[in-house]
MARLOBA-696008 format. One record per atom (N, C-alpha, C, O): x, y, z. Coordinates in steps of 0.2 Angstrom, whole numbers, padded with zeros to 4 digits, always signed. Layout:
residues N
XYZ
...
***
This chain:
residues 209
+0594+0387+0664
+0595+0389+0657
+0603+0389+0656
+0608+0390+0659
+0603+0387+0649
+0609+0388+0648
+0615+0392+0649
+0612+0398+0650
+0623+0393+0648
+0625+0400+0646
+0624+0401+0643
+0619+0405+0643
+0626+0398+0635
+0623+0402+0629
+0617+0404+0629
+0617+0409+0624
+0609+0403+0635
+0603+0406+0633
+0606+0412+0637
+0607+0417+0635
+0606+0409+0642
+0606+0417+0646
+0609+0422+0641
+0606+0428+0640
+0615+0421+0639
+0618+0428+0634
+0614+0428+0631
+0611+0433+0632
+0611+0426+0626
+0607+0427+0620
+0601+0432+0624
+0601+0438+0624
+0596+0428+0628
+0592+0433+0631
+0594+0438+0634
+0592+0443+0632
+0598+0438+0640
+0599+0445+0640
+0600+0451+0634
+0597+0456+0633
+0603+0448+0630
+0605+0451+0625
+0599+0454+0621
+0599+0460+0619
+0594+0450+0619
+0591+0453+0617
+0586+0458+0622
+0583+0463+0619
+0585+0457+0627
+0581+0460+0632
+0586+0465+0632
+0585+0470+0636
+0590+0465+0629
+0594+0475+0633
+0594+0477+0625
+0594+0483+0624
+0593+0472+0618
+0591+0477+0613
+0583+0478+0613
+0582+0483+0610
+0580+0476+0616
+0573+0478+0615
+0571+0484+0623
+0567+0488+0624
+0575+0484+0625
+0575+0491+0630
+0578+0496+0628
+0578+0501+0631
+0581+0496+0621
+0587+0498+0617
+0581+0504+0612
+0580+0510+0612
+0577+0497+0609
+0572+0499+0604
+0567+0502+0609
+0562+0503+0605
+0566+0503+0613
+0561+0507+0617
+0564+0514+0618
+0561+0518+0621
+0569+0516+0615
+0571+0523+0616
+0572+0525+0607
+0574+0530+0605
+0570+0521+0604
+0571+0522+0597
+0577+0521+0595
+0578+0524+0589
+0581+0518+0597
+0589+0512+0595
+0588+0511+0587
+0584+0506+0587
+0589+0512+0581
+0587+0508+0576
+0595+0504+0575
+0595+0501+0570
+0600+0504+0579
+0605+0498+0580
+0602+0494+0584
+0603+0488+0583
+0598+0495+0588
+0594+0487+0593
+0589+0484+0589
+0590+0478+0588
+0584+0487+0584
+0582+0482+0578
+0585+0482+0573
+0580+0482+0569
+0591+0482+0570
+0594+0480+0567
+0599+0473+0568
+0601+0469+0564
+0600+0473+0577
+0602+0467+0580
+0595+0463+0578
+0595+0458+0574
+0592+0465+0582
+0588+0460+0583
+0585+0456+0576
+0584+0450+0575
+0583+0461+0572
+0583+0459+0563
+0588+0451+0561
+0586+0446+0558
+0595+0453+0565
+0601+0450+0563
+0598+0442+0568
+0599+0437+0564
+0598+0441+0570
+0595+0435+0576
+0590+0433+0573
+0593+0429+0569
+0585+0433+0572
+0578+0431+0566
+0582+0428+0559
+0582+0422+0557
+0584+0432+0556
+0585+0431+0550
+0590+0424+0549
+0588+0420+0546
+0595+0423+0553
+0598+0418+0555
+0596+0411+0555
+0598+0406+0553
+0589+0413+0560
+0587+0405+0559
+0584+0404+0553
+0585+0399+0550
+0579+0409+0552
+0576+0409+0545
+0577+0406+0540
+0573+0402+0538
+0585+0407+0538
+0588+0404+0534
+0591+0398+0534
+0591+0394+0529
+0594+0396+0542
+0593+0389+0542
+0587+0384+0542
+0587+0379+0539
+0583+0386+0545
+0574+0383+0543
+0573+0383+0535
+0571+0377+0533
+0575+0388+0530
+0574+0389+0524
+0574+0383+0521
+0569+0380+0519
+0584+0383+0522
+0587+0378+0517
+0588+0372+0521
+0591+0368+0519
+0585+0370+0526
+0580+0364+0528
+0575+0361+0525
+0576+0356+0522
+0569+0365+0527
+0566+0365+0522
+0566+0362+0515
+0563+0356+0514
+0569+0366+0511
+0570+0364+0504
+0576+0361+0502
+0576+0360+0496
+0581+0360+0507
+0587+0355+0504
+0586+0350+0499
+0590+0349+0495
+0579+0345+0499
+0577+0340+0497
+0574+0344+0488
+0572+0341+0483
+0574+0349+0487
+0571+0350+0482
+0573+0353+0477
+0571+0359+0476
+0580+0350+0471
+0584+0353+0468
+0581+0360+0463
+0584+0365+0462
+0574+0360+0461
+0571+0364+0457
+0571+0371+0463
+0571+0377+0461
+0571+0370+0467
+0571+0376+0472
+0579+0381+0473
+0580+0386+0476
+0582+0378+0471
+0592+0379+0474
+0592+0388+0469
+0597+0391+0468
+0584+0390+0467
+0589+0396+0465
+0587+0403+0470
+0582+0405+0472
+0592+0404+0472
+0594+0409+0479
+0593+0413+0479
+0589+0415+0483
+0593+0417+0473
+0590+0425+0473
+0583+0425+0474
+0580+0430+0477
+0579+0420+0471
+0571+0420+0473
+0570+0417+0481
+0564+0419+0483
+0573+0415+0483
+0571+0413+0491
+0576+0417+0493
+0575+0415+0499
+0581+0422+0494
+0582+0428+0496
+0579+0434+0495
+0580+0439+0498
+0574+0433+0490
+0571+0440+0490
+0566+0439+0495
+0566+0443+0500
+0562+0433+0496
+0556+0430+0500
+0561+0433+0506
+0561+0439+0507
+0566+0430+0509
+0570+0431+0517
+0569+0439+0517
+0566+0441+0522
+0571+0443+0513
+0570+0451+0514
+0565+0452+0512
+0566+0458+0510
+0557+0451+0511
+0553+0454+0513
+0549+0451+0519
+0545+0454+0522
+0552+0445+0522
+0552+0443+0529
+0554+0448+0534
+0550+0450+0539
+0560+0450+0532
+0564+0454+0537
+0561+0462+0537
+0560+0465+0542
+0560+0463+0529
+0556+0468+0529
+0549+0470+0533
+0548+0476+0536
+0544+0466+0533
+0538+0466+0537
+0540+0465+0546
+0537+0467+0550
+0548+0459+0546
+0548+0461+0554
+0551+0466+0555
+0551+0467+0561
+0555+0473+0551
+0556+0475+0553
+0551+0483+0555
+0554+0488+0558
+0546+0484+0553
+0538+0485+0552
+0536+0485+0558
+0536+0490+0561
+0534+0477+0561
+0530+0475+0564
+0533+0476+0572
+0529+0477+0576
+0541+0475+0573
+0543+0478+0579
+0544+0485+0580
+0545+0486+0586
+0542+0491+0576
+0541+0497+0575
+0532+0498+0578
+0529+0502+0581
+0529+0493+0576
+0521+0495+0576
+0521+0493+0583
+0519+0497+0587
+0522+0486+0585
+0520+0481+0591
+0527+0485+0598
+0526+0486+0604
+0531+0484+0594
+0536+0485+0600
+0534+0484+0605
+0531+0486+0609
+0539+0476+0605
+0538+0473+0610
+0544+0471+0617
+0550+0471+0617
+0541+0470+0622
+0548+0472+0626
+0548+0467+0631
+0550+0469+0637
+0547+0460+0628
+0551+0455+0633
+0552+0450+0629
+0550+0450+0623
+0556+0447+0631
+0560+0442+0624
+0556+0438+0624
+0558+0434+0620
+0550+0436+0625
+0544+0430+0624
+0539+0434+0618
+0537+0432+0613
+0538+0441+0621
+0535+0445+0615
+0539+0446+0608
+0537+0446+0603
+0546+0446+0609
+0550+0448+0603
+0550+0440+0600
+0549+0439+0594
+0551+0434+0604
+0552+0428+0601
+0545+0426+0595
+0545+0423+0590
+0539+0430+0599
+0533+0424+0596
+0533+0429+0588
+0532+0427+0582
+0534+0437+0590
+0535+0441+0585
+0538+0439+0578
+0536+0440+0572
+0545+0437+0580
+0548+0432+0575
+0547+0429+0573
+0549+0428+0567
+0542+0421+0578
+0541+0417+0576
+0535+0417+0570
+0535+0413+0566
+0530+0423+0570
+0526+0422+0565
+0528+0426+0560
+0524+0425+0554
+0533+0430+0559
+0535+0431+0554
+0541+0426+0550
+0540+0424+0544
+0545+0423+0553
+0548+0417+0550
+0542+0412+0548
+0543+0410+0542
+0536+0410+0550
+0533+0405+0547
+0529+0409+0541
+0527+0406+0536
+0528+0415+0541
+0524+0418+0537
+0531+0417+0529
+0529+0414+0524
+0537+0419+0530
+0540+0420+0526
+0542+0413+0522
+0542+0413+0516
+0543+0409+0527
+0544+0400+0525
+0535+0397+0521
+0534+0394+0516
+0532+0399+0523
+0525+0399+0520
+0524+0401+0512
+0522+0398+0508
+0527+0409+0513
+0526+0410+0506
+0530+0409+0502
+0529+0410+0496
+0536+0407+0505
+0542+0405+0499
+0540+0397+0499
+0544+0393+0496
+0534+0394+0502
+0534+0386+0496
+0528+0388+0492
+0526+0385+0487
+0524+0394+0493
+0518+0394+0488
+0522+0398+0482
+0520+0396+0477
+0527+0403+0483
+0531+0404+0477
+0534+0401+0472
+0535+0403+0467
+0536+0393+0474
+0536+0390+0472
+0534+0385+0469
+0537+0381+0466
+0527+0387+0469
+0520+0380+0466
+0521+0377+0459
+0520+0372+0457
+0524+0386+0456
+0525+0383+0449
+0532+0385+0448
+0536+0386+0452
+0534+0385+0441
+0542+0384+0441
+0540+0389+0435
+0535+0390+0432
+0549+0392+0435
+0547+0398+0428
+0552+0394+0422
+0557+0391+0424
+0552+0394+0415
+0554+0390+0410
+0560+0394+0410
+0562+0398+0414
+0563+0393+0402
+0569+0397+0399
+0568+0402+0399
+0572+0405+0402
+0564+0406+0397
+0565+0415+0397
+0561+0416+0403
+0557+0420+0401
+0560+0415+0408
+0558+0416+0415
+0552+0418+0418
+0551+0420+0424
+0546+0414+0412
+0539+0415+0413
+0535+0409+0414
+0535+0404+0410
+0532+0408+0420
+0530+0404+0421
+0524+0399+0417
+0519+0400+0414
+0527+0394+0418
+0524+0386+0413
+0516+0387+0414
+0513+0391+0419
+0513+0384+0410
+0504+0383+0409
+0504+0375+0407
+0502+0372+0402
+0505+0372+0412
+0505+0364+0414
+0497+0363+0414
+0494+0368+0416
+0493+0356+0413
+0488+0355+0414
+0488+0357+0422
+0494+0358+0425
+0482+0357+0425
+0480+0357+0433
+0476+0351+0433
+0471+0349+0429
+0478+0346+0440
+0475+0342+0442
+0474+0345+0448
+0477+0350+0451
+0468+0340+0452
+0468+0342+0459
+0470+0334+0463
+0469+0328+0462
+0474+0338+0469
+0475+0331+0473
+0470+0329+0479
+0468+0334+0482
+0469+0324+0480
+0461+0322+0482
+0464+0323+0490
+0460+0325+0494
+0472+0319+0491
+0474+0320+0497
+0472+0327+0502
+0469+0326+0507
+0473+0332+0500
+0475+0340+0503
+0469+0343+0500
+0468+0349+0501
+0465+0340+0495
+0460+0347+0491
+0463+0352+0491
+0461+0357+0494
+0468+0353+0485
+0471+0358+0483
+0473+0356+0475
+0474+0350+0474
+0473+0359+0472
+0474+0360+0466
+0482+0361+0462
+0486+0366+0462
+0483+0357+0460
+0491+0357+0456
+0494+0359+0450
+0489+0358+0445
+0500+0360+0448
+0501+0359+0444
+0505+0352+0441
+0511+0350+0444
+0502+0348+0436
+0505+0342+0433
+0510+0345+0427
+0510+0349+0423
+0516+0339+0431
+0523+0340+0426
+0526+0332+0426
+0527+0329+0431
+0526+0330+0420
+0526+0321+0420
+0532+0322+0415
+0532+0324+0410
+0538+0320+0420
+0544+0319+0419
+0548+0324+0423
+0554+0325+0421
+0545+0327+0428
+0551+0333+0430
+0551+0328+0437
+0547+0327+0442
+0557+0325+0438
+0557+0321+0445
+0559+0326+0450
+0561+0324+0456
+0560+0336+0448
+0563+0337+0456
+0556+0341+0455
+0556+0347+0454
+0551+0339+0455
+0543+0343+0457
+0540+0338+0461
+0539+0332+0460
+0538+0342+0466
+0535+0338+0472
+0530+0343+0474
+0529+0346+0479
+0526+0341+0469
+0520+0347+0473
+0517+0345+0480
+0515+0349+0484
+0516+0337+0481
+0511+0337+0486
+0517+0338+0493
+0514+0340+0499
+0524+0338+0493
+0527+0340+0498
+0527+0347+0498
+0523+0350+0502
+0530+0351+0495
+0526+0358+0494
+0521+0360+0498
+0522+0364+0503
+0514+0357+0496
+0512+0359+0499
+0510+0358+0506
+0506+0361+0509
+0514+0353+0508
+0512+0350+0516
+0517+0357+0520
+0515+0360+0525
+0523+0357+0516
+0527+0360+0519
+0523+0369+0521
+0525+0372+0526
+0518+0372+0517
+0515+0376+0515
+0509+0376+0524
+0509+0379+0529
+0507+0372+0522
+0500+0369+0526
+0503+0368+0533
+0500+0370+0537
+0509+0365+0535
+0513+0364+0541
+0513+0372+0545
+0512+0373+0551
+0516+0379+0540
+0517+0383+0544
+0510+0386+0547
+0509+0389+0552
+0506+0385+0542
+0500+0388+0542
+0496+0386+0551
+0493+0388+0555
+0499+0378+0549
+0494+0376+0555
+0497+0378+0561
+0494+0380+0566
+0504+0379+0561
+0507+0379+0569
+0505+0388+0568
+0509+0390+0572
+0503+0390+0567
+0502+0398+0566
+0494+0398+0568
+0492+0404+0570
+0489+0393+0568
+0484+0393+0571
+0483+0387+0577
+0477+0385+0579
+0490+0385+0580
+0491+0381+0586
+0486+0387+0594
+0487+0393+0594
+0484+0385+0598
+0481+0387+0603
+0489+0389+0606
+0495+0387+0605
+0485+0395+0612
+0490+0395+0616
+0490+0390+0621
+0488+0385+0619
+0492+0390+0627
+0501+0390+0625
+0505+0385+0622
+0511+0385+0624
+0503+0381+0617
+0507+0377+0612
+0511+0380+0608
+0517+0379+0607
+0507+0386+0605
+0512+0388+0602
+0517+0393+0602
+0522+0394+0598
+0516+0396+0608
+0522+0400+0612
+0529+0392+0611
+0534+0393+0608
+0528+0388+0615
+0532+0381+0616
+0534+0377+0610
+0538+0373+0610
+0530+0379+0604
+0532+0377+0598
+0534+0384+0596
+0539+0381+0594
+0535+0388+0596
+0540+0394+0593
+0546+0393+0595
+0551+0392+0591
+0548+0394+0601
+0554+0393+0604
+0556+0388+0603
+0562+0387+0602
+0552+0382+0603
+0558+0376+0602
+0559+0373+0593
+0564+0371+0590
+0556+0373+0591
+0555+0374+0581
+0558+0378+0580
+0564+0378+0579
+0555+0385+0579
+0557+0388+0575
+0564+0395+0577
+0567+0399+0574
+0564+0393+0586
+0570+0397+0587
+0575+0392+0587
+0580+0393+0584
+0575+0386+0590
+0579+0379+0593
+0580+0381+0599
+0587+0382+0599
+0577+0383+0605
+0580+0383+0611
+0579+0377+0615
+0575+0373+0616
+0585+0378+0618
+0584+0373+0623
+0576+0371+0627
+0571+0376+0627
+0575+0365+0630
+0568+0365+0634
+0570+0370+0639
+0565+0373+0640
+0574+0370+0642
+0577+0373+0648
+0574+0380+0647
+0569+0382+0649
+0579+0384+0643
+0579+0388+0641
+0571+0393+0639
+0570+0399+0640
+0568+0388+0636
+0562+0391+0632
+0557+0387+0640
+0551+0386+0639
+0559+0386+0645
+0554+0384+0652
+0556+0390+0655
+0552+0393+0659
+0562+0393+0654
+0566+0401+0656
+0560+0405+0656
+0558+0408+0660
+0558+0406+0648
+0557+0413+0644
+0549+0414+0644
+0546+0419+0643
+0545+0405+0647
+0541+0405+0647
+0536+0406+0653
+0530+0405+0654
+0541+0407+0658
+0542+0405+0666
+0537+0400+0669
+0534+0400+0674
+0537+0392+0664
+0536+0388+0668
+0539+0381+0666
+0542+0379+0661
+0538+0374+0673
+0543+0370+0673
+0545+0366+0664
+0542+0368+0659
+0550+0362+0665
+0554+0362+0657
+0548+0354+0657
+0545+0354+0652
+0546+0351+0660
+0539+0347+0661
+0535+0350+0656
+0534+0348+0650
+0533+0355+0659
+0526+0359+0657
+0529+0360+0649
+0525+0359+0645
+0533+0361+0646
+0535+0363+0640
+0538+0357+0636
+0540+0357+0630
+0538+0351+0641
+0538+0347+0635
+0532+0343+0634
+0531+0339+0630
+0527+0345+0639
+0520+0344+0637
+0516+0348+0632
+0512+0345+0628
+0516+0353+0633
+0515+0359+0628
+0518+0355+0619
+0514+0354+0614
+0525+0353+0620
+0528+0352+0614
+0524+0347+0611
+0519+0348+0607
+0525+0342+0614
+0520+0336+0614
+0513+0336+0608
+0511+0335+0603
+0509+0341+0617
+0502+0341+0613
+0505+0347+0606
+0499+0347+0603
+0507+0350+0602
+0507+0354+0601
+0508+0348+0594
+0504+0350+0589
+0512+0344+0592
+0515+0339+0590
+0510+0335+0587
+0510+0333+0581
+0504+0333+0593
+0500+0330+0590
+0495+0333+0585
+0494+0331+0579
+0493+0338+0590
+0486+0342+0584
+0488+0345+0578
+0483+0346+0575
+0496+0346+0575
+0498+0348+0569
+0499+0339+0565
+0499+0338+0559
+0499+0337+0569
+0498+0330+0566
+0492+0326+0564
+0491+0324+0558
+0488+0327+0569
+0480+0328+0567
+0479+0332+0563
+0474+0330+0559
+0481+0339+0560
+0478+0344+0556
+0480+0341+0548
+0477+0343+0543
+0487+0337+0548
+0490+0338+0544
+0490+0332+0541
+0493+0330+0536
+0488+0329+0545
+0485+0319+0542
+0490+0316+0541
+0490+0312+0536
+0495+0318+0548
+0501+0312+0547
+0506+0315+0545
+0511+0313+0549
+0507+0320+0541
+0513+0323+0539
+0515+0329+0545
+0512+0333+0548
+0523+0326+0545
+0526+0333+0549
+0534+0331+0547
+0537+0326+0547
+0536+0338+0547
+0545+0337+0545
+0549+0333+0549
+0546+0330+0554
+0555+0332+0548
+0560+0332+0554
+0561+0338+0559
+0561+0344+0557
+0561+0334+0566
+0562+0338+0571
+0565+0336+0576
+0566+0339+0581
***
């Protein structure tokens, strides 16, 4: 493992023995660690989609992310950094999930959303809205991007533990063979297989990674 992992994990492992004593500065760290990637994942995400650049609506989505993780470490309380990671991990995809279906439709000048014809797209069997002349509307990537988080969130175990750590936190292989306690082989087999079956689910489609 890296230094930088080992500090990070430690780090987290003495705030989660923190929040075991009812610390609400150790989930207020650990809040601050999630949130971070989060929002790099975000604005990943969506760099590609000039209709999406308004902040205050995909900052509210990130605070009711943080809001529900911060919930759900109070209910689950969890107390090893593989349980606090995957914890994260489904709230980060939960969050990134709902902030591309927030965006399916677009709001006009006074701030009420448009009543565009619906077609459906035959690709994904889902239903759109048609906007013919708006080039930054990209429904059918939208929705890949929607349908991507969904599927790594119904990835088998242990893929998906080895897809959280390495996508949505970016740990080193080493590092996430650390937390996972097994060889960095084993977890880039996991990646792999993990890689495929969202690619089988997704018919092809998957981001940069």
């Amino acid at each position: 493992m890296s230094v930088q992992g080992i500090r990070t994990t430690l780090h987290i492992q003495r705030c989660l023995q923190r929040l075991g004593t009812q610390d609400e500065a150790a989930r207020t760290e650990l809040l601050g660690h999630a949130r971070r990637r989060l929002q790099l994942l975000a604005e990943r995400m969506f760099s590609q989609f000039r209709m999406l650049h308004r902040r205050e609506e995909a900052d509210d989505v990130l605070q009711e992310a943080m809001v529900r993780l911060w919930q759900s470490l109070a209910e689950v309380g969890p107390t090893t950094v593989a349980g606090f990671m995957g914890l994260a991990a489904l709230q980060i995809r939960r969050a990134l999930r709902d902030l591309a279906r927030h965006h399916f439709g677009r709001r006009d000048e006074t701030g009420e959303r448009s009543q565009p014809r619906q077609v459906v797209n035959g690709n994904h069997g889902h239903t759109f809205e048609d906007r013919p002349g708006d080039s930054t509307w990209h429904p059918d990537e939208l929705a890949c991007w929607s349908e991507f988080h969904a599927a790594a969130d119904g990835l088998p175990e242990p893929e998906r533990t080895a897809f959280d750590l390495l996508y949505y936190h970016a740990l080193p292989q080493a590092d996430a063979a650390e937390i996972m306690q097994i060889s960095e082989r084993q977890v880039r087999r996991y990646w792999q297989s993990a890689r495929r079956e969202l690619h089988r689910r997704l018919e092809g489609f998957l981001p940069k990674m």
